[in-house]
KEROFI-353144 format. One record per residue (C-alpha): x negated, y negated, z negated. Coordinates in steps of 0.001 Angstrom, whole numbers, padded with zeros to 6 digits, always signed. Example, Ala and Ser with C-alpha at 12.3 -4.5 7.8 and 13.67 -1.06 7.14 Angstrom:
<nodes>
-012300+004500-007800 -013670+001060-007140 
</nodes>
This chain:
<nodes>
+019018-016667+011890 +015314-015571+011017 +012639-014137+009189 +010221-017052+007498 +007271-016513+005323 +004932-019165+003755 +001927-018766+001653 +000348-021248-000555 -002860-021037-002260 -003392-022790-005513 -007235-022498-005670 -009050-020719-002347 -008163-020488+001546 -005561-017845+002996 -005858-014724+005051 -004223-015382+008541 -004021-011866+009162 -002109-011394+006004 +000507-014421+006739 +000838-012871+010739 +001531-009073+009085 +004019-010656+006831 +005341-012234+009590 +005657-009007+011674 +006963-006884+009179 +010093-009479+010041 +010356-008796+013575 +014162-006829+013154 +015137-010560+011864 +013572-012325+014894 +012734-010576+017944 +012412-013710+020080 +008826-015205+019163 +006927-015260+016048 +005010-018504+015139 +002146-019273+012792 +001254-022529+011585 -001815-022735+008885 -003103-026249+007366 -006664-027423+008509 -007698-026657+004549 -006582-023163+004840 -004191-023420+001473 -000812-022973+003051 +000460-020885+005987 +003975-021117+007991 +005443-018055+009782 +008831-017555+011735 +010407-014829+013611 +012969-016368+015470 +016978-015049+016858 +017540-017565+018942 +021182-018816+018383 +021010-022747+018770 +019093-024686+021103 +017487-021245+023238 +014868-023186+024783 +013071-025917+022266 +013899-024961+018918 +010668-023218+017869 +009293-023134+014584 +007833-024472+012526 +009025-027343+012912 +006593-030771+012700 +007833-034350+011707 +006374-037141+013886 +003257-037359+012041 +002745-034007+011484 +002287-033922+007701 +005375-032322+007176 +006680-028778+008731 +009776-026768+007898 +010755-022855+008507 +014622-022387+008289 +016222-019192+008459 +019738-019749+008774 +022493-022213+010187 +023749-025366+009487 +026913-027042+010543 +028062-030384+011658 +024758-030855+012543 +024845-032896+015495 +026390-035808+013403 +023575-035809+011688 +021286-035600+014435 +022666-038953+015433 +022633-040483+012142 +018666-039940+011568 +018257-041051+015361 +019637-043854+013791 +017464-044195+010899 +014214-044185+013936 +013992-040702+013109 +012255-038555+016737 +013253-035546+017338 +011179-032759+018971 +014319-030214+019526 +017788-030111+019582 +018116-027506+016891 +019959-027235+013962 +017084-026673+011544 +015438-029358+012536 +018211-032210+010424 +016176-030431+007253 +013169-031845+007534 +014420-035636+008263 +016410-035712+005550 +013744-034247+003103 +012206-037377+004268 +015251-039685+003694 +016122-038189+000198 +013615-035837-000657 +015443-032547-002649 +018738-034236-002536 +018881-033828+001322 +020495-030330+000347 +023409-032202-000831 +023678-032956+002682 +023177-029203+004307 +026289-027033+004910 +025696-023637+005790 +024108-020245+005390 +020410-020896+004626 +016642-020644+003329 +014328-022876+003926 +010901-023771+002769 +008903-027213+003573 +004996-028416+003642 +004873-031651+002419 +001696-033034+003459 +001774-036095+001931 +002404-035577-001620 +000913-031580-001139 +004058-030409-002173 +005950-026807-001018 +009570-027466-000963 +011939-024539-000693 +015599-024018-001170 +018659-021331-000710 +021896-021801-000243 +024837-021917-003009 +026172-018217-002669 +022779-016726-001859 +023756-015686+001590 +020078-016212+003315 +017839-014355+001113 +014529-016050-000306 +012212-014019-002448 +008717-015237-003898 +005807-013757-005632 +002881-015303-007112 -000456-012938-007031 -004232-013149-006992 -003072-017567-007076 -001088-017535-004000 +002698-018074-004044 +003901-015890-001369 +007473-016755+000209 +009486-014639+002264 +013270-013538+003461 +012338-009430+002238 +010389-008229-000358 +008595-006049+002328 +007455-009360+004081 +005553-009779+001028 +003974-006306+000023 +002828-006429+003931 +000949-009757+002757 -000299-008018+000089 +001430-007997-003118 +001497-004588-005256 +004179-002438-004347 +005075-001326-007906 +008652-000717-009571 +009730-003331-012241 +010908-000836-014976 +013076-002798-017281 +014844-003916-014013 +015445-000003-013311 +016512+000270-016277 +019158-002712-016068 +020177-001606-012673 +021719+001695-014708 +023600-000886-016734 +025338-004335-015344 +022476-005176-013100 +022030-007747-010359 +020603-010257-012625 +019783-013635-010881 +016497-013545-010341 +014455-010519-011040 +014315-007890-008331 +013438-003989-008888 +010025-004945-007755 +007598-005976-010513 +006381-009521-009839 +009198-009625-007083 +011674-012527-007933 +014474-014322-006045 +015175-017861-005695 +018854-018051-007051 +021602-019145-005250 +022376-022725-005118 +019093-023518-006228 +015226-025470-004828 +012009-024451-005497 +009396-027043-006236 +005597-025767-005869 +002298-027718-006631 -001602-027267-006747 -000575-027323-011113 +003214-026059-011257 +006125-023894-010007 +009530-025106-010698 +012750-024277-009959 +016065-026472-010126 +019491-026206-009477 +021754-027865-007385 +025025-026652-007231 +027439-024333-009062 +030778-023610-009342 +031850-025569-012193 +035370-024266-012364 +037640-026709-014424 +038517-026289-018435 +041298-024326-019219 +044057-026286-019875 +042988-028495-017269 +046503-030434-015489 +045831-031490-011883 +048306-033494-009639 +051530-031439-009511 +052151-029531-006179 +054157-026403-004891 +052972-023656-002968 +053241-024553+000171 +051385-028081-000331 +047997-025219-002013 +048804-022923+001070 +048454-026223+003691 +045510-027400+001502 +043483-024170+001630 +044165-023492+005346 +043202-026623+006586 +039407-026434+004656 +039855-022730+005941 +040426-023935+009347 +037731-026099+009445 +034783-023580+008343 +036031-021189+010570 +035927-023712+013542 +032423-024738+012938 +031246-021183+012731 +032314-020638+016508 +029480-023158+017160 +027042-021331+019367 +024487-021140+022540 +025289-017373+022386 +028868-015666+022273 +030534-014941+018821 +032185-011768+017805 +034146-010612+014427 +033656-008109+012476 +037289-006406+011903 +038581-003991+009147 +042181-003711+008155 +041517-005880+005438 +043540-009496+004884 +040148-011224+004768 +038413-010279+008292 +042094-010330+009738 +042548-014152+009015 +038820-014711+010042 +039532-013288+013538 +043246-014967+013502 +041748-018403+013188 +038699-017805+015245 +041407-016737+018201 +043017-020340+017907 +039615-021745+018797 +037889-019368+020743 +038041-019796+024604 +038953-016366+025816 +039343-013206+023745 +037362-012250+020537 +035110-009657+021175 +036402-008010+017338 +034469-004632+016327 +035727-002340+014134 +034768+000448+011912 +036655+003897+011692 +035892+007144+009968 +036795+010657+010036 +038702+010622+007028 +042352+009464+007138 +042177+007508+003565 +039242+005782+004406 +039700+005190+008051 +041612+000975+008861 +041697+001773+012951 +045324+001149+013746 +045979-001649+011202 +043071-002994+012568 +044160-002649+016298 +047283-004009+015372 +046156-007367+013810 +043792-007620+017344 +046915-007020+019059 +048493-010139+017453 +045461-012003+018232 +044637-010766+021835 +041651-010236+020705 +039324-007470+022544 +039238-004846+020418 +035965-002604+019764 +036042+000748+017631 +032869+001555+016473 +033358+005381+015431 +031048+006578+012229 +030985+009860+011201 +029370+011411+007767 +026484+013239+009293 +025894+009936+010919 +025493+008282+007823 +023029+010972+006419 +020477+010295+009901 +020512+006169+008677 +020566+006475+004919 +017163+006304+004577 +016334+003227+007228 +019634+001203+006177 +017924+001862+002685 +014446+000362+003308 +016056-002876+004852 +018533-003177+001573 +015586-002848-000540 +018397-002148-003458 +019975+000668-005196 +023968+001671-003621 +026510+003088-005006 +028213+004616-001745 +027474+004847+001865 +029317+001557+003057 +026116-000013+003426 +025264+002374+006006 +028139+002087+007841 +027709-001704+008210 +024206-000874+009015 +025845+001463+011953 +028099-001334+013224 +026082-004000+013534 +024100-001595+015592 +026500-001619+017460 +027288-005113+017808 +023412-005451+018877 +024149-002922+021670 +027139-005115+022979 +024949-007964+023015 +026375-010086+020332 +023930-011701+018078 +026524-013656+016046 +029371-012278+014183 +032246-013710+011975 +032665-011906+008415 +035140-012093+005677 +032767-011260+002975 +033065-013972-000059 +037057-014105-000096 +037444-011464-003025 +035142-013731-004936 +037170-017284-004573 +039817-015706-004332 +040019-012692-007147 +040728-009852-004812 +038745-007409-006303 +041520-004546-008183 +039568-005121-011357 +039678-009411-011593 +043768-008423-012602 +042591-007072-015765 +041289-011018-016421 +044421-012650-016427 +045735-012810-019770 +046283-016496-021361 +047269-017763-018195 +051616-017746-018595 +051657-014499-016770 +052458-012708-019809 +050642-010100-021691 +047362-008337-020154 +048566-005456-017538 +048754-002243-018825 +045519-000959-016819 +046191+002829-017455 +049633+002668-015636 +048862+000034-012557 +045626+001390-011641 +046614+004937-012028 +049315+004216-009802 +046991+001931-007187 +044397+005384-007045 +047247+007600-006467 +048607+005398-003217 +044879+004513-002499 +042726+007593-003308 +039844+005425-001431 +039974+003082-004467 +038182+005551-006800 +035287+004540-008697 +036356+001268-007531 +038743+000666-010114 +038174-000402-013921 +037770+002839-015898 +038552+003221-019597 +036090+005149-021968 +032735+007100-021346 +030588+003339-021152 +028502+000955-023118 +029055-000649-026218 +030350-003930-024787 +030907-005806-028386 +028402-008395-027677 +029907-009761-024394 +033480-009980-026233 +031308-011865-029051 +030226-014254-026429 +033214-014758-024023 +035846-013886-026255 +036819-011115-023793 +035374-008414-021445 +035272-009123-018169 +037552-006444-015564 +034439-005437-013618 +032033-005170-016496 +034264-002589-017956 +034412-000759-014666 +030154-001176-014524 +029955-000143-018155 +031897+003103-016941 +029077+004210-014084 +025766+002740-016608 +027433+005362-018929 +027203+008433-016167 +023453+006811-015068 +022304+006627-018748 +022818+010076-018972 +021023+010741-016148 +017659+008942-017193 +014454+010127-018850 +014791+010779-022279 +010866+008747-022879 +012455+006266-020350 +015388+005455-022396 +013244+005466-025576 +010828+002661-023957 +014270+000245-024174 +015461+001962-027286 +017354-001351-029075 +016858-003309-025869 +020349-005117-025514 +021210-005147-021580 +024475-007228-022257 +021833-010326-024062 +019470-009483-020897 +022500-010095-018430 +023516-012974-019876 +019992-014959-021114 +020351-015810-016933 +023425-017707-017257 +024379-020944-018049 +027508-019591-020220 +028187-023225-022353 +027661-025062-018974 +029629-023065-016421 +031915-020183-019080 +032615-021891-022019 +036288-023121-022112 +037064-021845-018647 +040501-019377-017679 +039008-015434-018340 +039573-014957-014637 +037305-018180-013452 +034571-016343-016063 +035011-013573-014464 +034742-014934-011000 +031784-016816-011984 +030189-014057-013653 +029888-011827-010419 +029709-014530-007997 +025932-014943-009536 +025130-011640-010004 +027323-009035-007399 +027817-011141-004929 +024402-012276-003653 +022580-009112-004981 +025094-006134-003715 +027643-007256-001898 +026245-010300+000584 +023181-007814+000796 +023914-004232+001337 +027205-005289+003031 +026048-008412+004463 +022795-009817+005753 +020365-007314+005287 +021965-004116+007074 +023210-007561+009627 +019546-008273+010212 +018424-005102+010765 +019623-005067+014336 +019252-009038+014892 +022588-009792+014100 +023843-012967+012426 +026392-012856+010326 +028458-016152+009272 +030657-016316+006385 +033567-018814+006396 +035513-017955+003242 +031950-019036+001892 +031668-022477+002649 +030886-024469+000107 +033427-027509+000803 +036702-024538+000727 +035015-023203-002450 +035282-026584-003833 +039062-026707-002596 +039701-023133-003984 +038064-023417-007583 +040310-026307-008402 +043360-024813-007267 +045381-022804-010479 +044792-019189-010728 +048162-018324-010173 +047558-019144-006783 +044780-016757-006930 +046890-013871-008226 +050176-013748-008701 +051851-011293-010600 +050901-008401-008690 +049635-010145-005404 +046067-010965-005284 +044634-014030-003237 +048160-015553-003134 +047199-018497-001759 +045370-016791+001420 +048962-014379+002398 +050708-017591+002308 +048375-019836+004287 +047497-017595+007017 +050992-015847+007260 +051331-016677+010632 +048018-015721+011793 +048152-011777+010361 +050907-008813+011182 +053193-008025+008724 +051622-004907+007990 +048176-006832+006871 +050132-009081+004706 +051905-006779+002434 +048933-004555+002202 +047552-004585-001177 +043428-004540-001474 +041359-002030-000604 +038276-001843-001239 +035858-001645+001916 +034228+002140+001144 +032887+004847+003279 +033891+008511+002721 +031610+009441-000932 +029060+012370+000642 +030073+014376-002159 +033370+014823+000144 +031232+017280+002036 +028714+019136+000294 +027562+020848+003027 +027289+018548+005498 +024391+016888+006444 +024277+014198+003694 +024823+016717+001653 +021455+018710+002644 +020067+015276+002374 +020722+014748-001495 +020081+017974-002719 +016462+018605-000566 +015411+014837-002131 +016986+015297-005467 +015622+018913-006579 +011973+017499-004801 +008913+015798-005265 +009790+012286-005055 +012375+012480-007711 +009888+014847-009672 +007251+011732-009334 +009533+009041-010492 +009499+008478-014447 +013040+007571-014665 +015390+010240-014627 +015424+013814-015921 +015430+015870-012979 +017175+018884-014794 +019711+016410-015896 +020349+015539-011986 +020280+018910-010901 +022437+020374-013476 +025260+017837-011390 +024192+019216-008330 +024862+022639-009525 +028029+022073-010301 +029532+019903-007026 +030009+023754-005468 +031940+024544-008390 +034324+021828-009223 +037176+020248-007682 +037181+017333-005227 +038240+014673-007853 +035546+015717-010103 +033162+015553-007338 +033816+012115-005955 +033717+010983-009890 +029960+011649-010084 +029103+010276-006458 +027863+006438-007669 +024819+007514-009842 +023924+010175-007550 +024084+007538-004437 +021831+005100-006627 +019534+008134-007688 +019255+008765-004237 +018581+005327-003032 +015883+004767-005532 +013912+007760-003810 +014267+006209-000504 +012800+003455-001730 +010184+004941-003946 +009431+007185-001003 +009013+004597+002072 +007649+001975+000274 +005069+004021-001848 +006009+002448-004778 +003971+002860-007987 +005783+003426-011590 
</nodes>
């Protein structure tokens, strides 16, 4: 896992000094070496920060092809690799490492963009073609790796953070209509809260030439018609099914030249990542654990339980709240995005701690809510399915938030939101989760400037959203819940979830995280599987409890989901995160920013002394993105 940044000039020569501080600004990614390659005609640049995980000693990048008129820069990991190594041997391919990253660039040369039909794995990756002066770049299906690209002054600029390229020198300015949507659904698939910042999407290459920039996918979900009728087969023939593809990406993620630990919550997901990784693992898992101060929110002894079972070695990391107030700010600046609670801190804080250990690679069960519908609200999307009627929302979730008081503002609200008549005019339905995001844009909305809102006055966020997505290629006569799925897997996943819970706050102390439940081949096993075996009645990820059964404690497989939160810091006004959002909320850097009425904002803060804890924790989400949007505006001097 690295940091990679290329530059490619379309008319004149470029600045060395600006590829090496774009480079540098990625050290946190890759503390072992940084690397610099630039083409004798000045028009393209290479740089890498390497982690050294595979092949310590010659896998240095870039990475040249025999003749040298092609190079690659990989950030990432690809599996089953040495097969392949063999197989372009083979072909009369040479070598100059042992690496992983290297297979890329041979089979660019064998099969040009196809070769990522070939690649299986967490990755980015960008190629000089030499020969046909041709920039080749690529990320992979989920989004996992992170690749964003600019084009200013007639230079595309590549690079795994947005900071990589304002050190090169792109503008550091907000993108306002992308503020503005962040308030609303958000997370679109390519724009970025930074104006002339994009993203290349997930499961998708970039092609780049002296005359065009184009970008193609190739892959997506493509989740069968409704209606569809598959080969007949119980439960127990899905369960074997899924646990042997299971099986199998956890297995190759234990590939290493450095040791592997797991990340651990008392969650079903992480729980059958470690019990698998425990079958192949020689010796115990090194398995490191979050707990917090709160009871509700705190997973210790379900967690220490589940190691138990797996004799794993188990690792509390404790985090408290005034901890999370001393990081906001730096776990902030590596997100580069707007949260809507602390939790992205906290992961920041334990793979911190995971550095300290001396672990550089971890195993995470992010991705499984998203195959697998785990999320509370992906139950309100499974009408039309012979479950019966829709579940009555108002008496289930009520019930889930009384049990789980940790679930709130997780769970789909009713009322108070957006007009969401156009996406039931598209889909035929409203997505589970949009309702719950139309719920919080209705508490931000009231919460922006009043000239802000004006400047998108008739602007349609919903058409925005959804002029992204290929809805008659990949929505149109699919189940409600695969919609749904596929909806949020494009937009939530890559964008919130796989980066302020995944690889950015994992990066920021040089940690790699690996993903099983997101590998591509048991996607492809999952998404053709019926949803019942998705959820069940009241059971959610069905298929999972009954596959890995064996692997889990009891108490992990009757657990219903909870959502992976850290205490809200509205909990405790006066603590230390607490000091933090009222000195930056009633300042100057809110005062400087055009979007949100800072009377509005402190009229809420005026009143968290006076009302009761529910009503507190209710108006927690916009204030955490209000306050993330100053960190942001603040450290990276953004202008409006």
């Amino acid at each position: 896992m690295c940091g990679i940044v290329a530059m490619f000039s379309q008319h004149g020569s470029i600045a060395r000094q600006a590829l090496e501080n774009a480079t540098k600004s990625l050290e946190h990614r890759g503390p072992d070496g940084q690397r610099y390659w630039i083409a004798p005609d000045r028009r393209v640049g290479l740089g890498h920060a390497r982690l050294s995980i595979i092949d310590l000693t010659t896998g240095d990048q870039p990475i040249a092809n025999e003749s040298e008129n092609r190079r690659i820069i990989v950030n990432g990991e690809f599996y089953g690799y040495e097969a392949i190594q063999k197989e372009l041997e083979g072909l009369g391919h040479r070598l100059r490492t042992r690496s992983d990253s290297e297979i890329a660039l041979h089979l660019y040369e064998e099969l040009g963009a196809h070769c990522l039909h070939r690649l299986r794995g967490e990755f980015a990756l960008v190629l000089w073609d030499g020969e046909s002066q041709t920039l080749f770049a690529a990320r992979d299906r989920f989004g996992i790796k992170p690749l964003f690209y600019a084009l200013h002054g007639g230079t595309l600029y590549l690079a795994s953070e947005a900071k990589a390229l304002f050190a090169a020198g792109v503008p550091r300015r907000w993108d306002a209509e992308s503020v503005y949507h962040s308030a609303g659904f958000g997370g679109q698939q390519m724009r970025t809260l930074f104006e002339g910042v994009y993203q290349v999407p997930p499961g998708h290459y970039m092609i780049a030439t002296g005359r065009h920039i184009q970008l193609k996918r190739y892959w997506d979900f493509d989740y069968p018609r409704a209606g569809h009728i598959g080969p007949t087969r119980s439960d127990a023939e899905y369960a074997e099914e899924f646990r042997q593809a299971f099986d199998e990406a956890v297995r190759i993620r234990l590939r290493a030249d450095v040791p592997v630990g797991c990340y651990l919550s008392g969650g079903i997901d992480s729980c059958a990542v470690l019990g698998l990784a425990a079958r192949h693992h020689q010796g115990p898992v090194r398995a490191f654990t979050l707990t917090f101060d709160r009871p509700e929110y705190n997973e210790e002894a379900i967690a220490q339980e589940m190691a138990a079972k797996a004799k794993a070695d188990f690792s509390p990391v404790p985090i408290r709240q005034d901890e999370l107030a001393d990081n906001f700010s730096d776990a902030i600046l590596q997100s580069e995005t707007l949260c809507v609670n602390a939790h992205g801190v906290a992961k920041y804080l334990l793979s911190r701690a995971v550095h300290k250990a001396g672990y550089k690679v971890v195993l995470t069960g992010e991705g499984s809510d998203e195959i697998l519908g785990g999320y509370l609200h992906f139950r309100r999307d499974m009408p039309g399915n012979g479950q019966g009627p829709r579940l009555d929302a108002g008496g289930v979730f009520e019930r889930l938030e009384r049990l789980n008081p940790s679930t709130h503002g997780a769970l789909p609200c009713n009322g108070n939101g957006h007009d969401l008549t156009n996406v039931r005019r598209l889909l035929g339905f409203v997505p589970g989760w949009m309702e719950t995001a139309s719920a919080l844009s209705g508490k931000m909305h009231a919460l922006l400037a009043e000239d802000f809102l004006q400047t998108f006055k008739g602007h349609d966020g919903c058409r925005s959203f959804f002029n992204d997505i290929d809805v008659r290629g990949q929505l149109t006569g699919r189940d409600p819940l695969h919609q749904s799925l596929y909806l949020w897997s494009r937009t939530r996943l890559p964008n919130y979830i796989l980066t302020l819970l995944g690889d950015r706050m994992e990066m920021a102390h040089s940690v790699e995280g690996r993903v099983p439940f997101l590998d591509h081949r048991l996607v492809e096993v999952m998404r053709a599987q019926p949803v019942t075996q998705k959820i069940r009645g009241t059971t959610q990820k069905y298929v999972l409890r009954e596959a890995v059964r064996d692997l889990i404690t009891e108490t992990v497989y009757r657990r219903p989901k909870h959502p992976f939160l850290s205490p809200p810091l509205t909990l405790n006004p006066q603590g230390r995160f607490g000091v933090l959002l009222q000195d930056m909320l009633r300042g100057a850097v809110l005062a400087s920013m055009p979007f949100f009425d800072q009377k509005k904002v402190v009229g809420v803060l005026d009143s968290l002394h006076t009302v009761d804890e529910s009503s507190r924790v209710a108006n927690d989400q916009a204030l955490m993105m209000i306050l993330s949007a100053c960190v942001l505006h603040d450290r990276f001097r953004l202008s409006a």
